[in-house]
C-alpha positions as CSV (number, residue, x, y, z in Angstrom):
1,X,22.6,15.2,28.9
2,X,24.4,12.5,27.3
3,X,23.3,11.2,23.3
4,X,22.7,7.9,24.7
5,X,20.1,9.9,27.2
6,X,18.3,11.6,24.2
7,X,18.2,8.4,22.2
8,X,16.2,6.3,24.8
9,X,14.1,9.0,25.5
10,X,13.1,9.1,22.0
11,X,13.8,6.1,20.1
12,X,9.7,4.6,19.3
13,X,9.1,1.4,22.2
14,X,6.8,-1.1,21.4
15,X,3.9,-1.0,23.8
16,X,2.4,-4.1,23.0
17,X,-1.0,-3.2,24.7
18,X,-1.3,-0.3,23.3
19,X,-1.2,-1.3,20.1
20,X,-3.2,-4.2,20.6
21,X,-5.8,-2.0,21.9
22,X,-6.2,0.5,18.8
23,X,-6.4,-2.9,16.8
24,X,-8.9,-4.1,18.8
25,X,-10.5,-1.1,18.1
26,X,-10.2,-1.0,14.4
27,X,-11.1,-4.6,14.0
28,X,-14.2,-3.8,16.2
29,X,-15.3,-1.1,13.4
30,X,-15.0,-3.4,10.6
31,X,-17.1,-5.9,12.3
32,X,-19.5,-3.6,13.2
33,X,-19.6,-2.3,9.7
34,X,-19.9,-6.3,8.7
35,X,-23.1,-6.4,11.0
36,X,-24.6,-3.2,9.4
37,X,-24.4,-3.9,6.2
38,X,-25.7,-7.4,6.4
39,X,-29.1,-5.8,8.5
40,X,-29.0,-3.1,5.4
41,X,-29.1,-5.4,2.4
42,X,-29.1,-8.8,2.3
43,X,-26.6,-9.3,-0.8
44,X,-23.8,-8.4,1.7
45,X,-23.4,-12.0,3.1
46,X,-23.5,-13.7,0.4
47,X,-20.3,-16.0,-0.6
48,X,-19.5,-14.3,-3.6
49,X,-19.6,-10.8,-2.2
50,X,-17.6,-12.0,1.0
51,X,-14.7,-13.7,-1.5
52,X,-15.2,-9.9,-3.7
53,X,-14.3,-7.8,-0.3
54,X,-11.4,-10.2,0.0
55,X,-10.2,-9.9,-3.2
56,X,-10.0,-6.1,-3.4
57,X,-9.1,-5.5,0.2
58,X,-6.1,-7.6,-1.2
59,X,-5.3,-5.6,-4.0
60,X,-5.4,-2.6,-2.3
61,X,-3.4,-3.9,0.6
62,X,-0.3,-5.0,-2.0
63,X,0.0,-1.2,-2.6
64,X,-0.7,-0.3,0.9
65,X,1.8,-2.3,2.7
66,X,4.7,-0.9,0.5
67,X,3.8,2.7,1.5
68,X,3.2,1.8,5.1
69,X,6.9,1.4,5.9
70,X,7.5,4.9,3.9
71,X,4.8,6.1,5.9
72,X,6.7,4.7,9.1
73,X,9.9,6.5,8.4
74,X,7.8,10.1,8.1
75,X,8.0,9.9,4.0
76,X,5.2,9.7,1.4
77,X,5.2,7.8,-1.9
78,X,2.6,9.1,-4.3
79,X,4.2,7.7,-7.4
80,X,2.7,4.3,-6.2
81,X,-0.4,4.5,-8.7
82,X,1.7,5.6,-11.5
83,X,4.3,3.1,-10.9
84,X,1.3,0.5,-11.2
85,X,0.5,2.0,-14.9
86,X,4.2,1.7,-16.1
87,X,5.1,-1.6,-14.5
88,X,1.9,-3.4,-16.0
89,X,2.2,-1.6,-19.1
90,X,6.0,-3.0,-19.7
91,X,4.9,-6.3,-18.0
92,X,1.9,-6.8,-20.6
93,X,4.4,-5.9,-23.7
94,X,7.1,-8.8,-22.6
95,X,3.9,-11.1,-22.1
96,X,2.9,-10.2,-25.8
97,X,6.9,-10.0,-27.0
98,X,8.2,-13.1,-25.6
99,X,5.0,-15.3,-24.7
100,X,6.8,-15.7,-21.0
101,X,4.4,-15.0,-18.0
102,X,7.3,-15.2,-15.8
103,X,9.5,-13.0,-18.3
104,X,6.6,-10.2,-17.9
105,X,6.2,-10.8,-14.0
106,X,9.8,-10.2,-13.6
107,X,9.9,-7.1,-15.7
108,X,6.7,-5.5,-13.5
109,X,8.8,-6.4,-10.5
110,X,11.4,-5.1,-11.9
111,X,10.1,-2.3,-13.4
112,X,8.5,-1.1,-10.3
113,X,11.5,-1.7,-7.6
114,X,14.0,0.4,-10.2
115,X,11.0,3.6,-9.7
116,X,10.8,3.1,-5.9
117,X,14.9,3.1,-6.1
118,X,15.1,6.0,-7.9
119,X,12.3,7.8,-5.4
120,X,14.6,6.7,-2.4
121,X,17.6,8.0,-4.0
122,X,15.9,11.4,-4.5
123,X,14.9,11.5,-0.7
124,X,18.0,10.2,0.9
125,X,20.8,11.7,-1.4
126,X,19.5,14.9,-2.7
127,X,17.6,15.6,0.1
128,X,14.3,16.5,-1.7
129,X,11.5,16.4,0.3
130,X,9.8,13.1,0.0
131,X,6.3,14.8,-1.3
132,X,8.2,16.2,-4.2
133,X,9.9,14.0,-5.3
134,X,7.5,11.6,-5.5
135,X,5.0,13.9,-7.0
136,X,7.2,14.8,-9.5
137,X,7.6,11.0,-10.6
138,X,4.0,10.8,-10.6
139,X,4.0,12.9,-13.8
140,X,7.5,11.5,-15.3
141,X,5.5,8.2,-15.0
142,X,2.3,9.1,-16.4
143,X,4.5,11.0,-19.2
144,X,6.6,7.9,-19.7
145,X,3.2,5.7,-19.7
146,X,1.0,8.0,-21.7
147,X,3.9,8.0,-24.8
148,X,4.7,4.6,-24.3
149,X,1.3,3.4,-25.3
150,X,0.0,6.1,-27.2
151,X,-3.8,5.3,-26.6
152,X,-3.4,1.6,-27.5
153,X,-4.8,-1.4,-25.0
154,X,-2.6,-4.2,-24.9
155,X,-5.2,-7.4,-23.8
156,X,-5.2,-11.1,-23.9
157,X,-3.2,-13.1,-21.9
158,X,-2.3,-16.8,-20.9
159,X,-4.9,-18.4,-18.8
160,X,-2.2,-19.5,-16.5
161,X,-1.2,-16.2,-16.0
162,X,-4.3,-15.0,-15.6
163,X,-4.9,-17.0,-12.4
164,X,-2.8,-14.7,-10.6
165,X,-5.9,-12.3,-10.3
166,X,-9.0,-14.0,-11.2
167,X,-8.0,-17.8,-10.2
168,X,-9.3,-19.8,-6.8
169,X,-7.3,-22.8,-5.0
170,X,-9.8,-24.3,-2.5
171,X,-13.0,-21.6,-3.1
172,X,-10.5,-18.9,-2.0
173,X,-9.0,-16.2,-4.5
174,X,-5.6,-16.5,-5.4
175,X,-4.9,-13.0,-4.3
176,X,-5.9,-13.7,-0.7
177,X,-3.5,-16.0,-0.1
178,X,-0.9,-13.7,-1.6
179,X,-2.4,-11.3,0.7
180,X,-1.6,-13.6,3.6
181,X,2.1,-14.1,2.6
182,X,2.7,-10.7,2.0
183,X,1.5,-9.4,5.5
184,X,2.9,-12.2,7.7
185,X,6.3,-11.0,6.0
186,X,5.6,-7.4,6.2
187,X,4.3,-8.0,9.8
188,X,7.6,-10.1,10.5
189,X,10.2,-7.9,8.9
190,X,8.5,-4.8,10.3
191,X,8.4,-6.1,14.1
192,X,10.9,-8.6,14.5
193,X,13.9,-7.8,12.4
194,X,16.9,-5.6,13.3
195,X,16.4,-3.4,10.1
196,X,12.2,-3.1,10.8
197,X,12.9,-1.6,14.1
198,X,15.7,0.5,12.3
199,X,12.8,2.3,10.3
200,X,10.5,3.1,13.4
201,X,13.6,4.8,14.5
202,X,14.2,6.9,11.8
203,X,10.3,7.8,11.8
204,X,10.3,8.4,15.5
205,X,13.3,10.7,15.6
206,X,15.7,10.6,12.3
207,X,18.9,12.6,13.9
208,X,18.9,10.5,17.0
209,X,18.7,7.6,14.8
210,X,21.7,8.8,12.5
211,X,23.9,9.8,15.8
212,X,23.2,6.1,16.8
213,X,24.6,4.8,13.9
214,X,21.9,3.6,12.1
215,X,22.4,3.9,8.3
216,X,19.6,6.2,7.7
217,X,19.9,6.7,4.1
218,X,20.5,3.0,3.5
219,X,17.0,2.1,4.9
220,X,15.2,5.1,3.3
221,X,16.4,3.7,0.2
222,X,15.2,0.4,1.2
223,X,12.0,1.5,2.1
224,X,11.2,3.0,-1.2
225,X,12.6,0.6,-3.1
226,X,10.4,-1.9,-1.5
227,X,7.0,0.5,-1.9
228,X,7.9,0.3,-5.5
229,X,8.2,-3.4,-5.1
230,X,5.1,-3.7,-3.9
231,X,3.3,-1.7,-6.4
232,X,4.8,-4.4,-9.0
233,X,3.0,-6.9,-7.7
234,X,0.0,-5.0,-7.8
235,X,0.2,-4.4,-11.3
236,X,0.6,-8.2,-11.8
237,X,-2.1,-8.8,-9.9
238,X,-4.0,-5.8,-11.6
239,X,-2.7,-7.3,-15.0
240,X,-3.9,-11.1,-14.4
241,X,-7.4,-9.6,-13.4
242,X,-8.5,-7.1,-15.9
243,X,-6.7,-9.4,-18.8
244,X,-5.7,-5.9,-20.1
245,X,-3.5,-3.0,-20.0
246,X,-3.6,0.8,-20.7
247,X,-1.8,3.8,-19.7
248,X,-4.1,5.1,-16.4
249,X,-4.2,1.4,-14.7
250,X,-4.0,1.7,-11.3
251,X,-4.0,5.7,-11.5
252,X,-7.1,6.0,-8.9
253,X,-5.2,3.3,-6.0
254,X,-2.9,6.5,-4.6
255,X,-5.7,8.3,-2.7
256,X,-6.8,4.7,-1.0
257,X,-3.5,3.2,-0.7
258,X,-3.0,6.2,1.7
259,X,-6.2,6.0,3.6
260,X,-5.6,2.4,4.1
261,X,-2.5,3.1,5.6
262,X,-4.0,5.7,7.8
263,X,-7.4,4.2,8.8
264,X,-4.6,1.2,9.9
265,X,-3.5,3.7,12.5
266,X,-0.2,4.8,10.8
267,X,0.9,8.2,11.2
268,X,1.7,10.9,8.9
269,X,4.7,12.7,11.4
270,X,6.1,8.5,11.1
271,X,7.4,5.8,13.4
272,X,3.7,5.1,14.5
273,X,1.8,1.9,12.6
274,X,1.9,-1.4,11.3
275,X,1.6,-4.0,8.8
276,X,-1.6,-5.8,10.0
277,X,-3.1,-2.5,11.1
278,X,-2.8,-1.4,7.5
279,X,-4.3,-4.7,6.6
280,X,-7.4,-3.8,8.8
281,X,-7.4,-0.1,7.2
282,X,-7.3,-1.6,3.7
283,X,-10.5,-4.0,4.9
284,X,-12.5,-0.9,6.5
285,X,-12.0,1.1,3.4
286,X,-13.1,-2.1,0.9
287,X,-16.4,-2.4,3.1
288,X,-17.4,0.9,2.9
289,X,-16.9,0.8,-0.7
290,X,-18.6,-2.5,-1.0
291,X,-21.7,-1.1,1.1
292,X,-21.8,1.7,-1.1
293,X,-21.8,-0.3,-4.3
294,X,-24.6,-2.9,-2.5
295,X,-27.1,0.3,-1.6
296,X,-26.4,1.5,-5.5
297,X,-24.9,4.8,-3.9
298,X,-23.7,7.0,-7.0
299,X,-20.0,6.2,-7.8
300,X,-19.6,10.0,-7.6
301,X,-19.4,9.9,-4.2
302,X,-16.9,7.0,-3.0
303,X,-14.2,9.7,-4.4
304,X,-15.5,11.8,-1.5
305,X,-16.1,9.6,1.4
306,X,-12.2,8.3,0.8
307,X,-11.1,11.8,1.5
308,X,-13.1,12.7,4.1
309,X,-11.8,9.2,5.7
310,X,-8.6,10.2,4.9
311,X,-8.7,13.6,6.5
312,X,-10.9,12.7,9.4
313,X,-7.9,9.9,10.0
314,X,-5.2,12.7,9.6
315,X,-7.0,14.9,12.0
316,X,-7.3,11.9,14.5
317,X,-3.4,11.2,14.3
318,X,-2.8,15.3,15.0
319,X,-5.1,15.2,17.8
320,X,-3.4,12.1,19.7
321,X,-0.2,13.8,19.2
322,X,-1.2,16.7,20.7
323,X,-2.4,14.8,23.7
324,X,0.9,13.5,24.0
């Protein structure tokens, strides 16, 4: 059989039914989570509570996005929590240093594309498995973060810059629209762009994607670099909200960045999932947390539930590939 044969038989097509249909689905589940929890308590539709799901399925969707095209090309980034505590940490002290929002935004972007570079490099050059490697710059970064600030808070910032988090334009939090922009060029790069398609390749089959001459570890680098990325703009966003910084910011987002991604309908084995499907995941996972919060369910337990929706979603991933 020829290389061409093997590569159309297993580069990923894009069956737009499909796809539509497992969306369908999950946007079915989140409104029928909508329609319990408003028969459960009434505080659920209220305006502030809808513009609070909102707001922290868009915080948790900055982080999400970035690992969904990792995810997409087989790999895992679980640095992305840590990389939120160093980049907002370093952002907050050139806010303090130089009294520049936009010299502090720069340096969290910055900051936290240079981390996903370095966790690409480690994944496409040395060939280190991407779960170790980023694992193992989870604790370089909590090292880094832990010294850097030495159990100080750095707090207090410009009200301008502050609206990043906490501000509205037209009733609507500022972080939703960024929400909006983000996924429309997430779901645009992802689905319509030479290099998007590129990365389902390489999730869908990585040595029929190299022998077609696809730049493999160009893209993995990309793809981490860009997970990194977008866990800089969550620790703007993270930064502009609390109006503070410390060294274990963001260090709970990993586990639900992950589930988001998952609950989207992303797969673990890669070249499976999507942008707007992890924007659904990342809305599912903020109502059930919400609900929980509304019927004063102990905080002890939303740990729990977001593993068991995290392995329930793994399990339902292994099970449709084994039906395949």
């Amino acid at each position: 059989m020829s290389i061409a044969g093997d590569i159309s038989s297993s580069a990923p097509r894009f069956h737009l039914s499909k796809d539509v249909e497992q969306l369908l689905y999950r946007l079915l589940a989140a409104g029928l989570l909508c329609v319990a929890l408003s028969v459960m308590t009434d505080a659920f539709l209220t305006t502030n509570n809808i513009l609070n799901v909102l707001r922290q399925a868009s915080l948790l969707f900055f982080l999400a996005a970035g690992l969904t095209l990792v995810i997409l090309t087989g790999g895992l980034d679980l640095s992305v929590g840590a990389n939120i505590g160093l980049s907002a940490c370093l952002a907050a002290t050139v806010i303090k240093v130089t009294g520049s929002p936009v010299l502090g935004t720069l340096a969290g972007l910055g900051a936290g594309c240079a981390v996903g570079i370095c966790n690409g490099l480690m994944v496409a050059k040395l060939r280190i498995p991407s779960f170790i490697a980023t694992y193992g710059m989870l604790w370089v970064l909590h090292g880094i973060t832990y010294y850097y600030m030495a159990g100080e808070t750095i707090h207090g910032f410009p009200p301008g810059f502050r609206q990043i988090g906490s501000g509205y334009f037209l009733g609507i939090p500022i972080p939703v629209y960024l929400m909006i922009g983000f996924l429309l060029a997430g779901t645009i790069f992802a689905q319509r762009t030479v290099w998007g398609q590129q990365i389902y390749a390489i999730g869908a089959n990585p040595v029929a994607a190299r022998l077609t001459g696809i730049p493999v570890d160009r893209r993995l680098i990309l793809v981490y670099a860009f997970s990194g990325a977008m866990a800089g703009v969550a620790s703007i966003v993270f930064l502009a909200r609390l109006n503070s910084a410390e060294g274990d910011i963001g260090e709970a987002m990993t586990l639900p960045a992950i589930a988001a991604v998952l609950i989207g309908g992303a797969s673990l084995f890669g070249g499976v999932g999507s942008v707007f499907g992890t924007f659904v995941g990342a809305l599912i996972l903020t109502l059930v947390l919400n609900g929980m919060n509304l019927l004063a369910v102990n905080a002890s337990w939303q740990p729990l539930v977001t593993g068991v929706i995290v392995v329930f979603a793994v399990w339902l991933d292994m099970r449709g590939r084994r039906r395949t």
